[in-house]
N, CA, C and O of each residue as an XYZ file, in Angstrom:
860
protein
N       0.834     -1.189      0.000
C       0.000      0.000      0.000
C       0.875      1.246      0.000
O       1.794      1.531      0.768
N       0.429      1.861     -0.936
C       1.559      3.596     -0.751
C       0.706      4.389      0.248
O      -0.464      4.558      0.592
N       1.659      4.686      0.453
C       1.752      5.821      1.911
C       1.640      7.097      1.582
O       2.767      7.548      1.374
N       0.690      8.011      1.416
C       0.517      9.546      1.232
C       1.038     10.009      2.161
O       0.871      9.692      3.339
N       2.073     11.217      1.505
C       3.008     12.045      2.630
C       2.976     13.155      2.491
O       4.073     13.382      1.981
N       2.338     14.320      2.608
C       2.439     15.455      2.412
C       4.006     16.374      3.153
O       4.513     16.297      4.272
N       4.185     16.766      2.566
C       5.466     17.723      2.787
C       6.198     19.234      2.805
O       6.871     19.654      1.864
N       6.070     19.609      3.435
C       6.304     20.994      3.355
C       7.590     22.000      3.459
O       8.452     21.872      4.328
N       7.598     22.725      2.745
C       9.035     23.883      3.067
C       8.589     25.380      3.286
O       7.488     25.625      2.793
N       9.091     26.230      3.800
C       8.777     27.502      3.651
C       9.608     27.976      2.098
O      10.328     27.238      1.426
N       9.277     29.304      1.827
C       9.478     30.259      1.066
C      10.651     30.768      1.888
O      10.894     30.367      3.027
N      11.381     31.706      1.214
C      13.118     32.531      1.726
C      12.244     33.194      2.851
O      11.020     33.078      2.919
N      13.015     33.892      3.710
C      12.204     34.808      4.817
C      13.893     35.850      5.214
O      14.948     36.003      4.598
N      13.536     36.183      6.091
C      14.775     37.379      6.583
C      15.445     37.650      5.615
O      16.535     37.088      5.508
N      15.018     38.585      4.611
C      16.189     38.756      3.673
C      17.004     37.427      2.590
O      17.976     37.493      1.839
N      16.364     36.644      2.841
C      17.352     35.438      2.123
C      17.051     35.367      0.563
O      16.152     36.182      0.355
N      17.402     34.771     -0.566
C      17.357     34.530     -1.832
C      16.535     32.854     -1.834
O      15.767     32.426     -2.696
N      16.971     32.204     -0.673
C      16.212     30.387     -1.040
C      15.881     30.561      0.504
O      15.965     31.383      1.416
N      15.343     28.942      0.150
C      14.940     28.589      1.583
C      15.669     27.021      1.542
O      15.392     26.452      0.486
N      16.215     26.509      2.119
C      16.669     24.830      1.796
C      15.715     24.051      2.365
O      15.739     22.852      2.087
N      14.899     24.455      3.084
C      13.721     23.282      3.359
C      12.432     23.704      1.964
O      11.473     23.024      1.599
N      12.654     24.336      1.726
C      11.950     24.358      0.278
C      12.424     23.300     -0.505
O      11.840     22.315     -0.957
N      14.111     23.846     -0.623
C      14.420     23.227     -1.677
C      14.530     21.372     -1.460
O      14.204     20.531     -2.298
N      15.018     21.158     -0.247
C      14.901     19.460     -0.162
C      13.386     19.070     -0.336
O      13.192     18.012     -0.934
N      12.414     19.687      0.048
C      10.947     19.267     -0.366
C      10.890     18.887     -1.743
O      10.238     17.943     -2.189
N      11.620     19.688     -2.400
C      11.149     19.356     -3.961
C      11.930     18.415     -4.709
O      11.746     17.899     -5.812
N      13.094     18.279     -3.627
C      14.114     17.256     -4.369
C      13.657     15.763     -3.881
O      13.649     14.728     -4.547
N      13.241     15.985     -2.378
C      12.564     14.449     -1.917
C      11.309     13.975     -2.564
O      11.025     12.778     -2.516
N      10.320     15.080     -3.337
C       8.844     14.193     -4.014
C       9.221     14.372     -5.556
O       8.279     14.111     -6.304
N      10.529     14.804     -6.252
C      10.644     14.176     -7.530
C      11.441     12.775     -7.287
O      11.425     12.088     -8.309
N      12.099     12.204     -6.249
C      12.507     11.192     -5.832
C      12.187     10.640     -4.843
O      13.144     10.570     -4.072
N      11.068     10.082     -4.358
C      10.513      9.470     -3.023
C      10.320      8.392     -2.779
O       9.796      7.590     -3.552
N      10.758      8.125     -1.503
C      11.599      6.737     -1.030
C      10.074      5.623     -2.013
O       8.965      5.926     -2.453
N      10.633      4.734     -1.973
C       9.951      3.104     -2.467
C       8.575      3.280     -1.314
O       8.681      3.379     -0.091
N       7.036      3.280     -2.290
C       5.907      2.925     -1.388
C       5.639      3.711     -0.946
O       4.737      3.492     -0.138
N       6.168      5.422     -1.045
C       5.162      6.294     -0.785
C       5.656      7.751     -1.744
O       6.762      8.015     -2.215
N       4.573      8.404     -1.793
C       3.890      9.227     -2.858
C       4.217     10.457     -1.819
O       3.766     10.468     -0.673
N       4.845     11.231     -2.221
C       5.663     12.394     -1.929
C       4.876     13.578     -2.169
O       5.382     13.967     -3.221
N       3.667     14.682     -1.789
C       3.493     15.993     -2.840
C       4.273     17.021     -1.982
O       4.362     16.824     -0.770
N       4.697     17.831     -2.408
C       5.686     18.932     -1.777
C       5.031     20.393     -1.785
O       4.952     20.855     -2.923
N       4.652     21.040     -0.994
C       3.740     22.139     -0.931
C       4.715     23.246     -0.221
O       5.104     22.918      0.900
N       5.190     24.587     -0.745
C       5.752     25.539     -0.149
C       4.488     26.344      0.631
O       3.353     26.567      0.208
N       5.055     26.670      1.825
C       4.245     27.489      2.641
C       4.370     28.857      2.752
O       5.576     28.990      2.547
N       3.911     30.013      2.948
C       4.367     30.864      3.040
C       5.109     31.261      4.379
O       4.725     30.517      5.282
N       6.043     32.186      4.812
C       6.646     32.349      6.297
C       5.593     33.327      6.370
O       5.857     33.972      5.355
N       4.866     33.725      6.730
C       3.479     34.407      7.456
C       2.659     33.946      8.078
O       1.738     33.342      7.529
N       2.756     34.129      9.858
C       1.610     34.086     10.926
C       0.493     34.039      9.841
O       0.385     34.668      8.788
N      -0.639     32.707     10.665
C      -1.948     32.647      9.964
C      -1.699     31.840      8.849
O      -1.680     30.610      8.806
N      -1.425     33.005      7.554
C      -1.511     32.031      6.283
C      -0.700     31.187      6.010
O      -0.629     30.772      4.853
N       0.330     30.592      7.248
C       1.085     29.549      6.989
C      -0.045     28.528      7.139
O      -0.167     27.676      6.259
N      -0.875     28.544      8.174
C      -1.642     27.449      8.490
C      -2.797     27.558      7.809
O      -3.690     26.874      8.308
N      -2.998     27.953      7.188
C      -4.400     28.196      5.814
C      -3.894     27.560      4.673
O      -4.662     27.017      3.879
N      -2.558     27.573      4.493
C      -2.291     27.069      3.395
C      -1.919     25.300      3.668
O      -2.135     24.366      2.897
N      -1.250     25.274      5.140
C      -1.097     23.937      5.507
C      -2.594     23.298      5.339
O      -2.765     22.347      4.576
N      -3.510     23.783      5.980
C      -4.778     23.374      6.202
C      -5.529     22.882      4.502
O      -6.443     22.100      4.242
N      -4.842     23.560      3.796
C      -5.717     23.542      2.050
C      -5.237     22.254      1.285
O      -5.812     21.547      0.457
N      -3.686     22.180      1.981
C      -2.536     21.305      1.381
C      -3.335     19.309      2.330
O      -3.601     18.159      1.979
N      -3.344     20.113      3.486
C      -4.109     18.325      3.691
C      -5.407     18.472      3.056
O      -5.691     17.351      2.634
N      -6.119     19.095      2.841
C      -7.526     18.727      2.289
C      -7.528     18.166      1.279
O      -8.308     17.304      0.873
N      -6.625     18.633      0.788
C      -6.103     18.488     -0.938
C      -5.523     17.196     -1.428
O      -5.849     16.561     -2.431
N      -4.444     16.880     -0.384
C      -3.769     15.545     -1.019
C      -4.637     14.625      0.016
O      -5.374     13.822     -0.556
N      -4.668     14.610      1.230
C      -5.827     13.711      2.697
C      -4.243     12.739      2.720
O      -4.138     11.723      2.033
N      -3.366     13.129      3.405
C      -2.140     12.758      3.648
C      -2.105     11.440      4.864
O      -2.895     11.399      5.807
N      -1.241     10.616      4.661
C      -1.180      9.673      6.249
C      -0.421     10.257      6.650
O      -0.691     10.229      7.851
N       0.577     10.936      6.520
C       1.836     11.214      7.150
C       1.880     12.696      6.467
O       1.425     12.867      5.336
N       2.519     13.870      7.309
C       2.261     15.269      7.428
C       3.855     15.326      7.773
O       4.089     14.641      8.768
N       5.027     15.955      7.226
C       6.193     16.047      7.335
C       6.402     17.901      6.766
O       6.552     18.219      5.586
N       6.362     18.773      7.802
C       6.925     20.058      7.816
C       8.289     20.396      8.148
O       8.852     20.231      9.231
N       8.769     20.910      7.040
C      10.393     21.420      6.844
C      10.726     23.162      6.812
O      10.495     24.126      6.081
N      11.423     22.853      8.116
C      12.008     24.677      8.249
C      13.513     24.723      8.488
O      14.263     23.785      8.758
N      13.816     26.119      8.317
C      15.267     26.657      8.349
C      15.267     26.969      9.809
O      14.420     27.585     10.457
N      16.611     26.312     10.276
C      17.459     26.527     11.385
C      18.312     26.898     10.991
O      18.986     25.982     10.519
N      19.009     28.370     10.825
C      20.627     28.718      9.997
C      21.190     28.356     11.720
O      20.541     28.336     12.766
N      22.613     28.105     11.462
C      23.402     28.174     12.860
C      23.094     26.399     13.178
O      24.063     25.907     13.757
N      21.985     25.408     12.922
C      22.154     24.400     13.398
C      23.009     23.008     12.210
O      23.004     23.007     10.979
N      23.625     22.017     13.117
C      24.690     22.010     12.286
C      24.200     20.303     11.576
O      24.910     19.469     11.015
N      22.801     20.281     11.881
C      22.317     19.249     11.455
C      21.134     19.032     11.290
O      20.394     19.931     11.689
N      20.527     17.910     10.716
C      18.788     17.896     10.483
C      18.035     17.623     11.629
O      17.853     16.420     11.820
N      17.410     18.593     12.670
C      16.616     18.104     13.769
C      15.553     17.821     13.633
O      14.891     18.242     12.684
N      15.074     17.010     14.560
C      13.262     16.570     14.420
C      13.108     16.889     15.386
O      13.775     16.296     16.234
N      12.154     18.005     15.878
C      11.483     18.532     16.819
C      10.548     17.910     17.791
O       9.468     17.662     17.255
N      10.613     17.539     19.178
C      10.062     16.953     19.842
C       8.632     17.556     20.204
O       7.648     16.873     20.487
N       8.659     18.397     20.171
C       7.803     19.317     20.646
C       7.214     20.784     20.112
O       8.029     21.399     19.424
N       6.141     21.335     20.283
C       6.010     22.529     19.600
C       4.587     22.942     20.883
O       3.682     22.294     21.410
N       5.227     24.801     20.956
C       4.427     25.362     21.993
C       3.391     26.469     21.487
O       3.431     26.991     20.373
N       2.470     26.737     22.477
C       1.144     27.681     21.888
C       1.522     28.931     22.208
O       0.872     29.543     23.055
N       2.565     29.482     21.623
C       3.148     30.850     21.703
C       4.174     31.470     20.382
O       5.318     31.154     20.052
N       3.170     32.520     19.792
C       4.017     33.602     18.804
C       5.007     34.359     19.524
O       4.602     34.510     20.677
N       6.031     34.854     19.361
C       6.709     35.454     19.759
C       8.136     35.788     19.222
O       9.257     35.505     19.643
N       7.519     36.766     17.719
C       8.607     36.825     16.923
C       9.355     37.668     16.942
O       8.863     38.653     17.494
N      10.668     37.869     16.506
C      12.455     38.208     17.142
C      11.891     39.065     15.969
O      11.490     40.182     16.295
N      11.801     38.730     14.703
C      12.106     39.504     13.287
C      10.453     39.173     13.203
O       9.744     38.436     13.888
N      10.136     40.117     11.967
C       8.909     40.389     11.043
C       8.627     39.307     10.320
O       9.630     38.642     10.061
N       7.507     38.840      9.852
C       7.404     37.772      9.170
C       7.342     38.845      7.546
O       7.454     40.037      7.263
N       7.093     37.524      6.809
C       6.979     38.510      5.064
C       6.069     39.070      4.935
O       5.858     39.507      3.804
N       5.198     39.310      5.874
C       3.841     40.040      5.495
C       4.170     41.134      6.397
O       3.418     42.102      6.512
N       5.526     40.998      7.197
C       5.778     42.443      8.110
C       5.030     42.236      9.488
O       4.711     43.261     10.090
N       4.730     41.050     10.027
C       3.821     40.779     11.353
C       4.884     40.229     12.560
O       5.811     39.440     12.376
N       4.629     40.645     13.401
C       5.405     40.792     14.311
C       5.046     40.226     15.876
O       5.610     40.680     16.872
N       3.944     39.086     15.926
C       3.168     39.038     17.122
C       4.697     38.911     18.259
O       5.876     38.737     17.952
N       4.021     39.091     19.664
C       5.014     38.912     20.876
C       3.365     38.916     21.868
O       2.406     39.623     22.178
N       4.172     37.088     22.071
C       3.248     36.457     23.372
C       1.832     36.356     22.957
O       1.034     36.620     23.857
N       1.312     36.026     21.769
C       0.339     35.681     21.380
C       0.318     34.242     21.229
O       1.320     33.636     20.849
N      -1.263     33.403     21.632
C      -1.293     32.081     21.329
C      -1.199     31.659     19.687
O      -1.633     32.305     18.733
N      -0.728     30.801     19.681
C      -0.951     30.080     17.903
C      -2.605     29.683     17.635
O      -3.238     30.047     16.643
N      -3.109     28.909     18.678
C      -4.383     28.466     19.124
C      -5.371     29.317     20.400
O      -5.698     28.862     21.496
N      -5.644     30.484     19.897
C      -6.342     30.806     21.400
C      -7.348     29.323     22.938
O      -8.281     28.537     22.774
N      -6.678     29.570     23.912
C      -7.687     28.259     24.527
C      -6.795     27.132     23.937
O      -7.437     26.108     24.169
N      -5.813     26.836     23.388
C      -5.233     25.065     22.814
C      -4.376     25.297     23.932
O      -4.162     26.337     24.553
N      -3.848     23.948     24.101
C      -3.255     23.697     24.808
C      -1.630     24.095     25.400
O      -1.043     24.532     24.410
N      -0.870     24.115     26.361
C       0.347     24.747     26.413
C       1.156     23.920     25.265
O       2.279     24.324     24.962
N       0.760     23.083     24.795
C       1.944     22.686     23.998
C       1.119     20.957     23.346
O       0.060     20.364     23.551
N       2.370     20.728     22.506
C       2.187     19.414     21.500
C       3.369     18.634     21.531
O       4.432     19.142     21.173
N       3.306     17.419     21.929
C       4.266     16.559     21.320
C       3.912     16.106     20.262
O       2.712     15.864     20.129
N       5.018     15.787     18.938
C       5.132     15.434     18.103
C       4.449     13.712     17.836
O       4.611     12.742     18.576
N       3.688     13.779     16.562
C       3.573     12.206     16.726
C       3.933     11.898     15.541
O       3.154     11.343     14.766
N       5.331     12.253     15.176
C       6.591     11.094     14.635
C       7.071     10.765     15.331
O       7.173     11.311     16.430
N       7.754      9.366     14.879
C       8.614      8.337     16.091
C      10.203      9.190     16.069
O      11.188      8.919     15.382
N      10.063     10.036     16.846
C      10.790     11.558     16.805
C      12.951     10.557     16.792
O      13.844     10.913     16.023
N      13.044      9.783     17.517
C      13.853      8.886     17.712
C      14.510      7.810     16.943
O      15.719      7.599     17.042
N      13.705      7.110     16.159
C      13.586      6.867     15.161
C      14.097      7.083     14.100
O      14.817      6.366     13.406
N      13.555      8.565     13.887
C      13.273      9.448     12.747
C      15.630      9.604     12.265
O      16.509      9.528     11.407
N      15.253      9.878     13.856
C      16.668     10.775     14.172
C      17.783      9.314     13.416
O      18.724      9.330     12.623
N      17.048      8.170     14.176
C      18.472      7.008     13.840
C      18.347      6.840     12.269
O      19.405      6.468     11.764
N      17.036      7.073     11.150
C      16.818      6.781     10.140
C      17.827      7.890      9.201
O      18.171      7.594      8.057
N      18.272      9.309      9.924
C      19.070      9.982      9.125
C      20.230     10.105      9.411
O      20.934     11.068      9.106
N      20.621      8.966     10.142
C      22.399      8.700     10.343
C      22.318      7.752      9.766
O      22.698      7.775      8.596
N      21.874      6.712     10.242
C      22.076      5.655      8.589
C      21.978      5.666      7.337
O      22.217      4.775      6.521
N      21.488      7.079      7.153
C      21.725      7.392      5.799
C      22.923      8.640      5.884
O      22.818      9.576      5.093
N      23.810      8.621      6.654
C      24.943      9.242      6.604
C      24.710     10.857      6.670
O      25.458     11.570      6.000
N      23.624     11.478      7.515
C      23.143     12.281      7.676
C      23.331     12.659      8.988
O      22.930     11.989      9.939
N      24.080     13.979      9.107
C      24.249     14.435     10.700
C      22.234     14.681     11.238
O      21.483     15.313     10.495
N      21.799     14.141     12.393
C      20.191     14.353     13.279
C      20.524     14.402     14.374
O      21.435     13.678     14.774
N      19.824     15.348     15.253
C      19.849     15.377     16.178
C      17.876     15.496     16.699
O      17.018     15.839     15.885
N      17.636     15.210     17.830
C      15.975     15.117     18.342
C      16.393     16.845     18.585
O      17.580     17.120     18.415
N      15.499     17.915     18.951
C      15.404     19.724     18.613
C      14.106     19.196     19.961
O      13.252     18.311     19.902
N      14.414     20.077     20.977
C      13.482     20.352     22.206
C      12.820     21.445     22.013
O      11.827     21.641     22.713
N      13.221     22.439     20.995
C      12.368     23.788     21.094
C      12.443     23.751     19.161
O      13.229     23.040     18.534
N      11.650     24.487     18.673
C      11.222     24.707     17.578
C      10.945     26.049     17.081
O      10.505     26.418     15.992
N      11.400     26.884     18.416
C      11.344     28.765     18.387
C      10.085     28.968     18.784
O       9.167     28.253     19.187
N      10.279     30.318     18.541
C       8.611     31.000     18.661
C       8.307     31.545     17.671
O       7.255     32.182     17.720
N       9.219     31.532     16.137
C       8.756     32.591     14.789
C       7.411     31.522     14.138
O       6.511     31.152     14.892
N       7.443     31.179     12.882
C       6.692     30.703     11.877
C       6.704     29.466     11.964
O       5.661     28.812     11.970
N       8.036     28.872     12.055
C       8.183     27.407     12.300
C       7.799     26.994     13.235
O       7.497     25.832     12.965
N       7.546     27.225     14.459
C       7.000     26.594     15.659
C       5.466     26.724     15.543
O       4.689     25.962     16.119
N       5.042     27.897     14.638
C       3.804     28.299     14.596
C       2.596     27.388     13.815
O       1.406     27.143     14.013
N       3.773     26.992     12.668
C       3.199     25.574     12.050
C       3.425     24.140     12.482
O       2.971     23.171     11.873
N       4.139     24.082     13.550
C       4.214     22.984     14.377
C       3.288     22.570     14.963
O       2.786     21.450     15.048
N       2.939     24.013     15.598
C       1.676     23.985     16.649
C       0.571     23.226     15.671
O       0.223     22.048     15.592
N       0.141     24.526     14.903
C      -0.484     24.725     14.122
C      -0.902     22.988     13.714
O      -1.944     22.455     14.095
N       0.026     22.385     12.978
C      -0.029     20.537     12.548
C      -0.682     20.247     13.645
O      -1.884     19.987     13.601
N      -0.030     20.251     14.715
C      -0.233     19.095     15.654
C      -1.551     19.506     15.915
O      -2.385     18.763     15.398
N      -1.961     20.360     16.490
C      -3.348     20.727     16.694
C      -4.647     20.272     15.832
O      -5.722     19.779     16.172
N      -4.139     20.617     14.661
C      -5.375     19.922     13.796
C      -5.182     18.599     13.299
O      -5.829     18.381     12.275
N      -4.339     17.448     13.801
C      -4.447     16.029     13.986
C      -4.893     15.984     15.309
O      -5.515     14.939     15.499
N      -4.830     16.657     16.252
C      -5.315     16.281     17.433
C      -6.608     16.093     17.557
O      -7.263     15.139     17.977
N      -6.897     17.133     17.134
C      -8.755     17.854     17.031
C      -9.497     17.205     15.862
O     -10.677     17.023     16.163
N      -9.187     16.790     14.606
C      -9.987     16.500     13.539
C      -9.499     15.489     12.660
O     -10.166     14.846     11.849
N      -7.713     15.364     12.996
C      -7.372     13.877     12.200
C      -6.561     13.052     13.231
O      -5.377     13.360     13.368
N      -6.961     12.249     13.818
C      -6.281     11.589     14.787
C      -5.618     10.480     14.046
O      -4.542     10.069     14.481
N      -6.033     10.054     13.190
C      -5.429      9.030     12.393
C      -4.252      9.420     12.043
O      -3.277      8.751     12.383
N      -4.106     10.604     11.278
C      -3.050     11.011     10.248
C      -1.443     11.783     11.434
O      -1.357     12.753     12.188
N      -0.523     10.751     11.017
C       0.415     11.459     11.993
C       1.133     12.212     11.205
O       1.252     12.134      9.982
N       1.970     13.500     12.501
C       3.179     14.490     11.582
C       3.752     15.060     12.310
O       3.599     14.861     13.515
N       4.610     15.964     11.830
C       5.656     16.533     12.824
C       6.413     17.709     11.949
O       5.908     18.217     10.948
N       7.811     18.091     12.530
C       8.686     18.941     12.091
C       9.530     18.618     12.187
O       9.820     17.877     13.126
N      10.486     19.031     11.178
C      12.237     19.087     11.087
C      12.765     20.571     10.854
O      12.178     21.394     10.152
N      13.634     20.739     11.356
C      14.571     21.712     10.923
C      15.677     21.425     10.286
O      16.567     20.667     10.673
N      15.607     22.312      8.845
C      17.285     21.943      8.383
C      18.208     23.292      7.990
O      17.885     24.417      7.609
N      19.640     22.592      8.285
C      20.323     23.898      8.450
C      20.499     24.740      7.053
O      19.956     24.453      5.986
N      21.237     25.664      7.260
C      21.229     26.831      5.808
C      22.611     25.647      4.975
O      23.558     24.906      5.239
N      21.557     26.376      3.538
C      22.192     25.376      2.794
C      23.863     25.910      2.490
O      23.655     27.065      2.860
N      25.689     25.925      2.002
C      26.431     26.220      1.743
C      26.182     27.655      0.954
O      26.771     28.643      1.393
N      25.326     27.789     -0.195
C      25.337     28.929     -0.571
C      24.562     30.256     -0.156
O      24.405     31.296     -0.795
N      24.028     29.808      1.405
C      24.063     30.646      1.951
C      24.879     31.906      3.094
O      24.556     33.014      3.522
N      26.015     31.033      3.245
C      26.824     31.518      4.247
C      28.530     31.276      3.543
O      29.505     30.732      4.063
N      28.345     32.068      1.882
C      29.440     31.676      1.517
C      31.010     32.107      2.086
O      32.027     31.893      1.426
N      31.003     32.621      3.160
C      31.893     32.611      3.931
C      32.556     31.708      5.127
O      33.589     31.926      5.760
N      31.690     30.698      5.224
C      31.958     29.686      5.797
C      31.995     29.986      7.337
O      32.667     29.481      8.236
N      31.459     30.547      7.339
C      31.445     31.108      8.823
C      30.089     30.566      9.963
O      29.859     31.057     11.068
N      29.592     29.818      9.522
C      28.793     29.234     10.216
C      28.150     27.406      9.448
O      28.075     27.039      8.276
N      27.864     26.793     10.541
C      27.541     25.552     10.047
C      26.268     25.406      8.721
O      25.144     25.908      8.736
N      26.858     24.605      7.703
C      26.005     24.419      6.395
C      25.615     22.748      5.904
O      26.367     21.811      6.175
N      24.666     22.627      5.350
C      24.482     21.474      4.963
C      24.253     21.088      3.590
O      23.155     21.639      3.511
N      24.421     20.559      2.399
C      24.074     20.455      1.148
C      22.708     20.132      1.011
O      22.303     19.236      1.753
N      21.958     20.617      0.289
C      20.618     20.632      0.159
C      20.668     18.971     -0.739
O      19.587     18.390     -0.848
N      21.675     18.436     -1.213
C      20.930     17.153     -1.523
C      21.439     16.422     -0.655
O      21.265     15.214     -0.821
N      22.179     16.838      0.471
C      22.538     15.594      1.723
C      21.255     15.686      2.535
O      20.707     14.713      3.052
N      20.816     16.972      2.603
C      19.337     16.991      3.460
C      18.336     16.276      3.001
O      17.631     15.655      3.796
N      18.090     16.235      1.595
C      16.807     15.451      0.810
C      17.836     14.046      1.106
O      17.311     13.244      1.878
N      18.491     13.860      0.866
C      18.753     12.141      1.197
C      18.347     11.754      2.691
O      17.941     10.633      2.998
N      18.548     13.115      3.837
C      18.114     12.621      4.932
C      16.544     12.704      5.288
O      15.876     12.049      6.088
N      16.262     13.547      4.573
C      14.624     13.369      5.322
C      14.124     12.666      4.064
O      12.982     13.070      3.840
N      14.489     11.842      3.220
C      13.705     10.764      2.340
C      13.850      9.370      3.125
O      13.121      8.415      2.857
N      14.825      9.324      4.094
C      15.431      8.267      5.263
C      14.371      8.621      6.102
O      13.595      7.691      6.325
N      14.066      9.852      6.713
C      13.230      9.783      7.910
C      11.773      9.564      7.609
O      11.063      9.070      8.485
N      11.158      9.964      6.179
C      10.013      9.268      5.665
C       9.554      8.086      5.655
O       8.438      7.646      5.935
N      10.980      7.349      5.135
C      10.458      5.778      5.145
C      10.562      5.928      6.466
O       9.628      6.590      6.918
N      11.424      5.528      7.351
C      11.128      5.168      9.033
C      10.000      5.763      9.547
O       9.312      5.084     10.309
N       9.625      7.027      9.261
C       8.290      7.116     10.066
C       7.056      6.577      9.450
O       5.984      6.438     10.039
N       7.346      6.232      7.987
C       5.808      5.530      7.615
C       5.599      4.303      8.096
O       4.471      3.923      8.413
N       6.897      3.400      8.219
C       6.470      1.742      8.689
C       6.692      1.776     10.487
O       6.177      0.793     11.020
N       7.138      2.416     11.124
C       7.502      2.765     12.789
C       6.048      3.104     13.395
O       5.563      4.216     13.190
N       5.517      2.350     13.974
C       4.569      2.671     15.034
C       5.012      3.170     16.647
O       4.444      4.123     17.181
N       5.955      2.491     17.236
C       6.602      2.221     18.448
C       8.130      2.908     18.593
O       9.034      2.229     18.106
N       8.462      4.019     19.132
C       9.349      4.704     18.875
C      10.636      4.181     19.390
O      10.444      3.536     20.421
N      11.681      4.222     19.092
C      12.909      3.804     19.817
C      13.434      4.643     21.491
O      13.513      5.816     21.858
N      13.703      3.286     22.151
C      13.591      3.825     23.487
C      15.272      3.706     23.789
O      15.860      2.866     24.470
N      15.767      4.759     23.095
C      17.125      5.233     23.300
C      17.088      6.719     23.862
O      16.173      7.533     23.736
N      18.370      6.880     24.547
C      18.208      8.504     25.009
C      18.755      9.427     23.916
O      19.691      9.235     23.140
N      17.750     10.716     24.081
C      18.366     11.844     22.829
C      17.783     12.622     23.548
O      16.740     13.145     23.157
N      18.421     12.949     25.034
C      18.158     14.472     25.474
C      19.338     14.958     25.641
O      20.423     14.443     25.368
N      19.080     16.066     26.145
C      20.185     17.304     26.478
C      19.862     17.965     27.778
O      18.712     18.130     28.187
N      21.003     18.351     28.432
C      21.204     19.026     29.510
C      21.104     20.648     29.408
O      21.550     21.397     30.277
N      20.704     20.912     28.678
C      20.059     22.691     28.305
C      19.778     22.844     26.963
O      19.354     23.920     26.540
């Protein structure tokens, strides 16, 4: 049986020219792992219509599996986010110029969401494919956490069946052509989250190894 996976990247945001979770989205559903059906949907980085458009994108394909991809510049590997909290609270402007601080994502939802990818898993599925992962305890407070929330909330409330989550991946090399901060190749990233697809489509039962951190 193929496995419907919906997938997502943002659009560039702060000034940037790309986005690399855009771009591995589009490189993982013209090539998607054996047994499941890949569609790749860019989101916009804008409070709200990120999740209007997430919301149009499951109606549209009716996905089993919900896989959202954002930029972490500065992180030095592909994280899967454990968690995502019911709080805006953005540093910079989004592209529409919005700026919430200490606003809920969900008015009344809950303080927070755990992820329901086999978050652990996910993580061992993109080292065996020779992919630096690490498990991500926070997910920020800009856009990306906002559509974290945002996912988890509406599998909670209206698709309980359909699981999903978030990754962060770092800025791709031609963004920081000075080398001055950690980069990842945008087709080492699509090789890793086409690894964490398959593992989270056949994984029910998560791996009970440790992947925390002390701050």
């Amino acid at each position: 049986m193929t496995v419907r996976v919906l997938l997502t990247g943002f659009e560039p945001f702060g000034g940037e020219s790309v986005n690399p979770s855009w771009q591995a989205a589009e490189l993982v559903a013209a090539e998607p792992p054996a047994g499941i059906a890949v569609t790749a949907v860019q989101l916009p980085c804008v409070f709200g219509e990120s999740l209007t458009a997430l919301r149009a994108a499951v109606d549209e394909v009716r996905p089993d599996l919900v896989v959202c991809l954002g930029q972490a510049g500065g992180r030095n590997g592909v994280t899967v986010e454990r968690v995502a909290i019911n709080v805006d609270d953005a540093r910079i402007p989004d592209n529409a110029g919005a700026r919430p601080i200490d606003a809920p994502v969900v008015p009344g939802g809950p303080a927070a969401y755990f992820s329901s990818l086999p978050v652990k898993a996910c993580v061992a599925a993109l080292r065996s494919a020779g992919v630096p992962g690490a498990v991500s305890n926070t997910a920020g407070t800009f856009v990306c956490n906002h559509v974290a929330y945002g996912l988890a909330h509406l599998l909670a409330t209206e698709l309980p069946g359909v699981r999903g989550g978030f990754v962060h991946v770092p800025w791709a090399p031609e963004q920081v052509p000075d080398g001055s901060a950690a980069t990842l190749p945008v087709e080492t990233v699509a090789r890793g989250i086409a690894a964490l697809l398959a593992a989270a489509a056949v994984t029910d039962d998560d791996l009970h190894v440790s992947e925390g951190a002390t701050h």
